[in-house]
C-alpha positions in Angstrom: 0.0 0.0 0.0 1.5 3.3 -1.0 0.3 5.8 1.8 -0.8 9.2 1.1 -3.5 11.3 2.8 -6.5 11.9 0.0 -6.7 15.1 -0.6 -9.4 17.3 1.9 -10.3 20.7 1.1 -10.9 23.5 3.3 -14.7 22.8 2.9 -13.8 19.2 4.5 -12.2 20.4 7.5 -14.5 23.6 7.9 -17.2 21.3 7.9 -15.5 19.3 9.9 -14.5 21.6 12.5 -18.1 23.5 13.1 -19.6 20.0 13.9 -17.0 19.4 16.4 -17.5 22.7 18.1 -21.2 22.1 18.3 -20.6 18.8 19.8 -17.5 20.3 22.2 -19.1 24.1 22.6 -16.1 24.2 25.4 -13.4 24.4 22.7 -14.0 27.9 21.4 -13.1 29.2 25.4 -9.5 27.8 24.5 -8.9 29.8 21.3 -6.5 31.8 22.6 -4.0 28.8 22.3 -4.4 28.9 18.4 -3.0 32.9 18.9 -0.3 30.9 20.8 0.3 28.7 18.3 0.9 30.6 15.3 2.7 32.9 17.5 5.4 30.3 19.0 4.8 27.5 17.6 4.7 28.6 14.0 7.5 26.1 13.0 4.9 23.6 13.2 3.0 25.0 10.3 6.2 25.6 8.6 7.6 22.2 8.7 3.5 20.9 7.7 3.9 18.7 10.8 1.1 16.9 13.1 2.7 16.7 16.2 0.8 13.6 18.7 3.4 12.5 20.9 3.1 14.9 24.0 3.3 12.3 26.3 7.1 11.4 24.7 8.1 15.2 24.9 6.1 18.6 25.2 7.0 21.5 23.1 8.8 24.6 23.6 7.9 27.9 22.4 10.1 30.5 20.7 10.3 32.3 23.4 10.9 30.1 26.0 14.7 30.2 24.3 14.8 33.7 23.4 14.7 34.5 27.6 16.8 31.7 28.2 19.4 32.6 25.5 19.4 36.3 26.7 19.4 35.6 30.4 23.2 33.7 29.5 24.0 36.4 26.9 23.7 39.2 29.4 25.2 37.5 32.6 28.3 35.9 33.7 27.8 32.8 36.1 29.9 30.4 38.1 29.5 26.9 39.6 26.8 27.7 42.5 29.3 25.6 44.9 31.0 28.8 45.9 30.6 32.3 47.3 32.3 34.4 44.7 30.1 37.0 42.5 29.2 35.0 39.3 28.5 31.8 41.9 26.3 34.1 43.8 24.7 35.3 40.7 23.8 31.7 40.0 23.2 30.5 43.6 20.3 33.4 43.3 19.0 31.9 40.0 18.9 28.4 41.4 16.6 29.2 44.7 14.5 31.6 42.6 13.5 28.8 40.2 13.4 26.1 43.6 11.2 28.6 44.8 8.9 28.9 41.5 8.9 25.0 41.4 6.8 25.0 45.0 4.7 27.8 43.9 3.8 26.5 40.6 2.5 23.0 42.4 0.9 25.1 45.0 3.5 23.1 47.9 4.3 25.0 51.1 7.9 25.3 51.4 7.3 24.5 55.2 6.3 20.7 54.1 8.2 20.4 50.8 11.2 20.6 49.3 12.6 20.8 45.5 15.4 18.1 44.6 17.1 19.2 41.0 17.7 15.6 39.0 18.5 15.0 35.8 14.8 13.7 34.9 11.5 11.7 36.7 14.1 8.4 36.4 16.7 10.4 38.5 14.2 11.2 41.0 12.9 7.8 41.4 16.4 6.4 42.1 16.8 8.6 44.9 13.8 7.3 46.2 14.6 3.6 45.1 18.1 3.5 47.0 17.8 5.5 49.7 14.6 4.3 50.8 14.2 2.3 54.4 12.8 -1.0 53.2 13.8 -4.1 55.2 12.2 -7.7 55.6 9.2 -6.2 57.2 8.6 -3.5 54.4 6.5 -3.7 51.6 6.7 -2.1 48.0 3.2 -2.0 46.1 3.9 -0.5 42.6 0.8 -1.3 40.2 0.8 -2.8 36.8 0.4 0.5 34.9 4.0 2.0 36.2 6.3 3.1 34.2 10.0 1.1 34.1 11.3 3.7 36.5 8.9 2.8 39.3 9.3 -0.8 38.4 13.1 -0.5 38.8 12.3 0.5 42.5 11.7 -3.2 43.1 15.1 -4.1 42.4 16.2 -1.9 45.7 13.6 -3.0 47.4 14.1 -7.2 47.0 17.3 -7.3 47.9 16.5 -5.5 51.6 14.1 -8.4 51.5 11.0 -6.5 51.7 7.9 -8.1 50.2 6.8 -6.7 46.3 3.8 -7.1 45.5 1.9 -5.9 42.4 -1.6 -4.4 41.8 -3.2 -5.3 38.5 -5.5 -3.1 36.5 -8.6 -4.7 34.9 -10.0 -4.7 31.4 -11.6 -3.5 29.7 -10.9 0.4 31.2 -7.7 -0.8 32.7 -8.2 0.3 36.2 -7.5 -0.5 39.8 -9.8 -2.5 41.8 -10.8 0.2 44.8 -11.5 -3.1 46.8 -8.8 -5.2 46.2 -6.4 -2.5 46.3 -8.0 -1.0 50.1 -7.1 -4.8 50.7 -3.6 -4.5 50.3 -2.9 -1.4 51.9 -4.7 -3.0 55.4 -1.6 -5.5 55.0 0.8 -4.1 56.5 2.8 -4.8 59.8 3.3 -2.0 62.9 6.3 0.5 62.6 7.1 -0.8 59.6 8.3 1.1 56.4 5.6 0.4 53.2 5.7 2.5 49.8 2.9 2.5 47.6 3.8 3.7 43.6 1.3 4.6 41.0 0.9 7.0 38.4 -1.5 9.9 38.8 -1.9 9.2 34.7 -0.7 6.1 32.9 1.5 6.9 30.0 0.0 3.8 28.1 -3.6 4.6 28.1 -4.4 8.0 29.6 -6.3 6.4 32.9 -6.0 8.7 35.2 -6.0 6.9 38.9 -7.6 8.8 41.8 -5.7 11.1 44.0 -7.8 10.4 46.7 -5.8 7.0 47.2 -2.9 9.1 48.6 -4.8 10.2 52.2 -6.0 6.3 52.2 -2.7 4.6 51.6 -1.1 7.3 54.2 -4.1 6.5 57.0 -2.6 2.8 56.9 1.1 3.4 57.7 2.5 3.5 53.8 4.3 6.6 52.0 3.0 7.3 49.0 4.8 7.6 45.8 3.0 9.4 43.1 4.5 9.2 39.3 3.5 13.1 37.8 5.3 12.8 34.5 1.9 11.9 31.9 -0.2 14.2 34.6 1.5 17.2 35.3 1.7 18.6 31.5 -2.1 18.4 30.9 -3.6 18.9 34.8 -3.6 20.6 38.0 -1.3 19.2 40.5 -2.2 20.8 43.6 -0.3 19.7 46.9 -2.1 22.2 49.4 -5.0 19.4 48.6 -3.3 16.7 47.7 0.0 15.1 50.2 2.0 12.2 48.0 5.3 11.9 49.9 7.1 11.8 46.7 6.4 13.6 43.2 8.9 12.7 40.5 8.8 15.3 37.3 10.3 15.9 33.9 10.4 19.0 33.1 10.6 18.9 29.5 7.0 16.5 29.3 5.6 19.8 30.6 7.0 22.7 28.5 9.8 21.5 25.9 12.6 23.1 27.2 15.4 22.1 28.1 15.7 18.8 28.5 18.0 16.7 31.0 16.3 18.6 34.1 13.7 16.9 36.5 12.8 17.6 39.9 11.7 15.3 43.3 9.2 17.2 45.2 9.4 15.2 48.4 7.8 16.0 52.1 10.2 17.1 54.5 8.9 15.1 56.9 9.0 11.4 54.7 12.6 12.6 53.4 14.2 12.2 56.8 13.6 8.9 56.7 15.6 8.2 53.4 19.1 6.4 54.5 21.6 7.7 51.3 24.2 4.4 50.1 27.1 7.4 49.7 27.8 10.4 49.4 28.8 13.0 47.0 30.3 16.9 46.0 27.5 19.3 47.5 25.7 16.7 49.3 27.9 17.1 52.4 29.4 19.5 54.6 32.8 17.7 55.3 34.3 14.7 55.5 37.6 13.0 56.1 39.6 10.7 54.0 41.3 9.5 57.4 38.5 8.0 59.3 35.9 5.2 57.3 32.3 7.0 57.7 33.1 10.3 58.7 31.2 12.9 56.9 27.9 15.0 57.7 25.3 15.1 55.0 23.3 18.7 54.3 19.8 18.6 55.4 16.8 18.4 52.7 17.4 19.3 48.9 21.4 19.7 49.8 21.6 16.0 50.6 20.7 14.6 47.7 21.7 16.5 44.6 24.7 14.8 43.8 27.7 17.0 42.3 26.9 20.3 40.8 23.3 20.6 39.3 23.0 21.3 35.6 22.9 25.3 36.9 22.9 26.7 33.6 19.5 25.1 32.6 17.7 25.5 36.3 16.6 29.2 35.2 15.4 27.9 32.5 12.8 25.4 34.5 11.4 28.8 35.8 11.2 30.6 32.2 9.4 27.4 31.4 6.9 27.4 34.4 5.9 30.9 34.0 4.8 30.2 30.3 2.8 27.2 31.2 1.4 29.5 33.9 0.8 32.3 31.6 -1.9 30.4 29.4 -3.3 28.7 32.2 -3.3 24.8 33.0 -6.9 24.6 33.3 -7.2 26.4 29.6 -4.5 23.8 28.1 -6.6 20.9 30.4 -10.0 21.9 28.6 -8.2 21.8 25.3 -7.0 18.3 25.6 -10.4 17.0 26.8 -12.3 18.8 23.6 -9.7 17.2 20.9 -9.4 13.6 22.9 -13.1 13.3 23.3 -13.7 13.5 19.4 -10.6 11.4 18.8 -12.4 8.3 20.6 -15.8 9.3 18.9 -14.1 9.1 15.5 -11.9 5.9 16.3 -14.6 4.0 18.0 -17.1 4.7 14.7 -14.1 3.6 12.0 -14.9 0.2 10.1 -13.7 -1.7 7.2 -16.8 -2.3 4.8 -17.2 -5.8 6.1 -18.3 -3.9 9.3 -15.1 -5.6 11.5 -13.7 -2.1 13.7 -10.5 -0.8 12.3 -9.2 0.4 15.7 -9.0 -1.3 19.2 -8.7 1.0 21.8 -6.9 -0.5 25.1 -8.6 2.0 28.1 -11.4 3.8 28.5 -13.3 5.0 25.2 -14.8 8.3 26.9 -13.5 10.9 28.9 -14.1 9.7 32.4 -10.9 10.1 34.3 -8.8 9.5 31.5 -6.4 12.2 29.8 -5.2 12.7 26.0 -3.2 9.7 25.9 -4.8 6.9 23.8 -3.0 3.5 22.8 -4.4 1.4 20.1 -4.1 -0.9 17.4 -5.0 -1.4 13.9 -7.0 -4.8 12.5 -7.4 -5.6 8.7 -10.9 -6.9 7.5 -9.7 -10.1 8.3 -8.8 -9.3 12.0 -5.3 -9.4 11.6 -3.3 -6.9 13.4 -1.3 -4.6 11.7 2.8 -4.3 12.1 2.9 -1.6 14.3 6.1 -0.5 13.1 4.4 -0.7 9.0 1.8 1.9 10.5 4.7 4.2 12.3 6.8 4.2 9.2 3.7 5.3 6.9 3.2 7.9 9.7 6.4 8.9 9.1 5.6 9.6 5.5 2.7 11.8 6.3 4.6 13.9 8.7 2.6 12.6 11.6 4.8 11.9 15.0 3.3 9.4 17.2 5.0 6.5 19.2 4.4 2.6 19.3 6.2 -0.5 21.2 5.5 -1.0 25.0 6.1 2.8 26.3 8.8 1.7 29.2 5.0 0.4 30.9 5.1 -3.6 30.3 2.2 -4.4 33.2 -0.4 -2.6 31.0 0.7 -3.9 27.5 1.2 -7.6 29.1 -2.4 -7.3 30.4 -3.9 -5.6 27.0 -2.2 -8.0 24.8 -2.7 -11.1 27.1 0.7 -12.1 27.8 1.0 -14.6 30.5 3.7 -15.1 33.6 4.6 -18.2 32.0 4.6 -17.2 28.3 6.7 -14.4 29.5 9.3 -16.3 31.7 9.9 -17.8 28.5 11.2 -14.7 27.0 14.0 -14.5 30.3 14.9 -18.3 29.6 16.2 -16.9 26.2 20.2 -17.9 25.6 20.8 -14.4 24.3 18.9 -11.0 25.4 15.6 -10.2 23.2 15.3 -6.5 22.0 12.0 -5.2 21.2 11.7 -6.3 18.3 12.7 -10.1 18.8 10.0 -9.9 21.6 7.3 -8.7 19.1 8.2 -11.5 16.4 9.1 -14.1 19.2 5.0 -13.1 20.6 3.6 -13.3 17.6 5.6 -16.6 15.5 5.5 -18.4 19.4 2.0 -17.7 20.8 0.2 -16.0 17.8 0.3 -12.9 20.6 0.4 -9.4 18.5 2.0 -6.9 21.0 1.4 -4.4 18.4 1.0 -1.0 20.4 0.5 2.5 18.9 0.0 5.8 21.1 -1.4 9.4 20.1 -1.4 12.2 23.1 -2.7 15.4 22.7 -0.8 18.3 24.5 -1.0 22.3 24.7 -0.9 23.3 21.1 -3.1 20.8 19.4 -5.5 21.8 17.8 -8.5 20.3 15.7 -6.5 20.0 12.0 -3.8 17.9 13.8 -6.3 15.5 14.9 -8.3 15.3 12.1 -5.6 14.7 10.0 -5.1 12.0 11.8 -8.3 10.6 11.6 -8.0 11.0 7.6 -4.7 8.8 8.0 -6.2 6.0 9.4 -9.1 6.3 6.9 -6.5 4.8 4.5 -6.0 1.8 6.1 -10.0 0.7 5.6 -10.3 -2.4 3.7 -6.5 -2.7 3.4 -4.7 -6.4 4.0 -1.9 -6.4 6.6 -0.2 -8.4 3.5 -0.8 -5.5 0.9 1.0 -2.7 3.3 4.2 -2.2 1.6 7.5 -1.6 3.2 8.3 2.3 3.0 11.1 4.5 3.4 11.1 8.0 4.6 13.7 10.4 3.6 14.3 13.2 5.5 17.2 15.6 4.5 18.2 17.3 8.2 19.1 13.4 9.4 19.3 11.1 6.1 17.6 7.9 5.5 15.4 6.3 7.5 14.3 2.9 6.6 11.4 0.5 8.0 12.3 -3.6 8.1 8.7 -4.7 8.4 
C-alpha cells in the first residue's frame, strides 16, 4: 500500500471543525492557544507537521529560548558551589527557580522541598536506593507504572522486603478500589511500606484517583506518586493533595530544556531516606582518614549529587511561567475537547465488512482518563497490523506518534494477554531479546500481536492535527496487513530512514 493522505479541502475540515464545536461548545473558550500557536509554535506549520506524541516530549515555544538565551548572553555565572560574585549570581537563579517550582505545584515550602535531578528516572532512584525498606517493608507498585517505578523493586528485593503488584482490569484498565484498600490493610506495625502509582498512565491516559494518597497514608504507607503523563495536561495541587514523593520531567511539561527533572518530596518522609554514599554538594565535610566520617546537608542539599546542571535550572522557571501564563486549566479543557472526538471518531471507523479498524486498550470516553490513547490497527480479516508498518507510513505523512511497549510492560502484558509463563519464556532466552525479537518471538510463538500505537494530545493541538489523523487512518479501511508495503522515509536534516517490516 503506497500511503498518502486523500486530498481534503478547506470545505472538508471547515465542515469538519463546526460540527466538532457544536458537539464540544467548550473548545471555542480555548482559542486563545491557536494565537499561541501561530505565534510560537509557528514552526509547526512551517515544517507541515502533526505533532501527537506529548506524552514522549512537550513542546517549547520561541520564546521560551529567546529569555533563556538572553538571560546567559547578558550574565556571567559560576558553579553555585562557591561564594564568589558569578556563583552568587547563580546560587540566586537556582533558589528563585526552587522557589517557582513550589509555587507553581501550590506546595508549602514548610512541608516540601525541591530536589534538582536529571529527569523523573533520576528522582525515582533517589527514592529507590535511599529508601528504608527491610524484611518487614512492603513495596506495592501497580501494573500501569512506568520502568522507573518498576526498577524500584530491584532496591527494594534485595532489603528483602515483600513486592507485590496491583493489577488493573479490562476493559478500562483500572485498579480495583476493593482489592487494592485490601492490600494497603496488610501491613505490619512501625514498619516502612511504599505505595507507587501513576496519577496518569503513560499507556492509556487512565487517570488513577488522588484520593488513594490520604487512604494509603491512614494505613502506615508513603506514597509515591509518578506526575510525569499528569503534570503537563492537569492541576497538581499539593495544598490538597499530600504524595510523599512527586517525581517530574520538566521537558514533558513545556519542551525546554531537556536533562532537568525535579523530586518534590515532604520534609517530613525525606528524613527517613538512608543515602548508600555520598557525593560533591551533598555534604558538609568529611575526612579521608576516618571510614564513615562525613555529615550530610539537610533536605534538597543531601541529595543533589555533584553540581546541578545550573545553567539550565533558570530555564525550569522561564518554562513554568509560560505554562502558567496560558493557564493549566485552559491547556486541560483543550486536551479534553480534541481527545473526546478522537475516541468518537476511532470508535465509529470500520472496514466495509463492518469488522472495527481500531481497538482502543482504556477507557473510550472521557471519564478520568487524559489525552493519551493507545491502540491498534486490524485488517478486515482481524489481523493486526505491524505496528512498526503503521509508524513508518506515519512517518511519510509527517505525523509523529510513538508505538512499542512505552517503558509500561504491566499494561501492555495485560492488553495484549501475555502470561507469567509465556513471559518467563522470554527471560529463559540464551541471548537477550530486543524489542523487536519480543514482538516477532510473541507473535511466531504464541500468535500474541503486542502491536501497540499511542497518540497524546498536549497544549498546542489543535482540531487540523487531529483530524488529520483521523484522515490517515481512513487509509488503512479495507487494506490487508499483506498488501502494506514496506516504505522508506527520507528526510534531509538526518538522512535515511528505513522500516524492516
Amino acid at each position: 500500500m503506497e500511503i498518502s493522505l486523500h486530498e481534503y479541502n478547506d470545505n472538508n475540515l471547515y465542515q469538519a471543525l463546526a460540527a466538532f464545536k457544536n458537539e464540544y461548545p467548550a473548545y471555542e473558550s480555548t482559542h486563545l492557544l491557536d494565537n499561541l500557536r501561530a505565534r510560537e509554535y509557528a514552526r509547526l506549520e512551517k515544517h507541515n507537521q502533526i505533532y501527537l506524541d506529548y506524552t514522549g516530549g512537550g513542546l517549547y515555544a520561541a520564546s521560551q529560548l529567546r529569555q533563556h538565551m538572553a538571560l546567559l548572553e547578558e550574565g556571567i555565572f559560576g558553579n553555585p558551589h562557591s561564594k564568589n560574585p558569578t556563583s552568587l549570581a547563580m546560587t540566586h537563579l537556582v533558589e528563585q527557580a526552587r522557589c517557582y517550582v513550589l509555587e507553581f505545584f501550590n506546595a508549602s515550602p514548610d512541608e516540601y522541598v525541591v530536589i534538582f535531578t536529571p529527569n523523573a528516572s533520576g528522582a525515582l532512584k533517589l527514592v529507590g536506593e535511599a529508601y528504608p525498606f527491610d524484611a518487614h517493608s512492603r513495596y506495592l507498585p501497580v501494573f500501569d507504572n512506568h520502568n522507573s517505578v518498576n526498577g524500584i523493586r530491584e532496591f527494594a528485593r534485595s532489603k528483602g522486603a515483600r513486592v507485590t503488584y496491583m493489577p488493573t482490569v479490562m476493559p478500562e484498565l483500572r485498579l480495583g478500589a476493593a482489592e487494592l484498600e485490601a492490600e494497603l490493610n496488610q501491613v505490619e506495625p512501625e514498619s516502612n511500606n511504599l505505595f507507587a502509582y501513576p496519577a496518569q498512565s503513560n499507556f492509556t491516559g487512565v487517570q488513577h484517583s488522588l484520593e488513594w494518597i490520604a487512604m494509603a497514608q491512614a494505613r502506615g504507607w508513603d506514597v509515591l506518586l509518578d506526575s510525569a503523563a499528569f503534570a503537563p495536561t492537569n492541576r497538581l495541587d499539593l495544598s490538597i493533595w499530600k504524595p510523599d514523593f512527586v517525581p517530574l520531567s520538566f521537558y514533558k511539561i513545556f519542551g525546554y530544556p531537556t536533562g532537568v527533572g525535579c523530586l518534590l518530596a515532604r520534609k517530613a518522609t525525606l528524613r527517613k531516606l538512608q543515602r548508600p554514599w555520598f557525593a560533591g554538594g551533598t555534604i558538609s565535610i568529611t575526612s579521608v582518614q576516618g571510614e564513615g566520617w562525613h555529615y550530610l546537608l539537610e533536605n534538597e542539599a543531601g541529595f543533589e549529587d555533584g553540581t546541578v546542571n545550573y545553567l539550565n535550572l533558570p530555564a525550569i522557571e522561564i518554562g513554568l511561567r509560560h505554562i502558567a501564563s496560558i493557564g493549566i486549566d485552559i491547556i486541560h479543557e483543550r486536551v479534553a475537547c480534541l481527545t473526546g472526538w478522537l475516541l468518537d471518531q476511532m470508535i465509529k471507523l470500520r472496514h466495509s465488512n463492518g469488522r472495527p479498524l481500531v481497538q482502543i486498550f482504556g477507557p473510550t470516553n472521557l471519564k478520568a482518563r487524559g489525552g493519551t490513547i493507545s491502540f491498534s490497527v486490524d485488517d478486515p480479516e482481524g489481523t493486526r497490523i505491524d505496528y512498526r508498518r503503521i509508524e513508518a507510513l506515519a512517518n511519510q505523512a509527517n505525523i509523529s506518534l510513538r508505538t512499542g511497549c512505552f517503558c509500561n510492560p504491566g499494561t501492555g502484558e495485560i492488553v495484549h494477554q501475555l502470561k507469567q509463563e509465556e513471559m518467563a519464556q522470554v527471560f529463559n532466552q540464551p541471548t537477550a531479546l530486543s524489542f523487536d525479537d519480543f514482538f516477532d518471538w510473541a507473535r511466531n510463538e504464541h500468535n500474541r500481536n503486542p502491536s501497540t500505537i499511542r497518540i497524546s494530545v498536549g497544549v498546542v493541538s489543535n482540531f487540523a492535527d487531529v483530524y488529520r489523523f483521523i484522515q490517515f487512518l481512513h487509509t488503512f479501511k479495507d487494506k490487508l496487513d499483506a498488501d502494506i508495503q514496506v516504505v522508506e522515509v527520507d528526510y534531509p536534516k538526518y538522512g535515511l530512514l528505513r522500516d524492516s517490516a
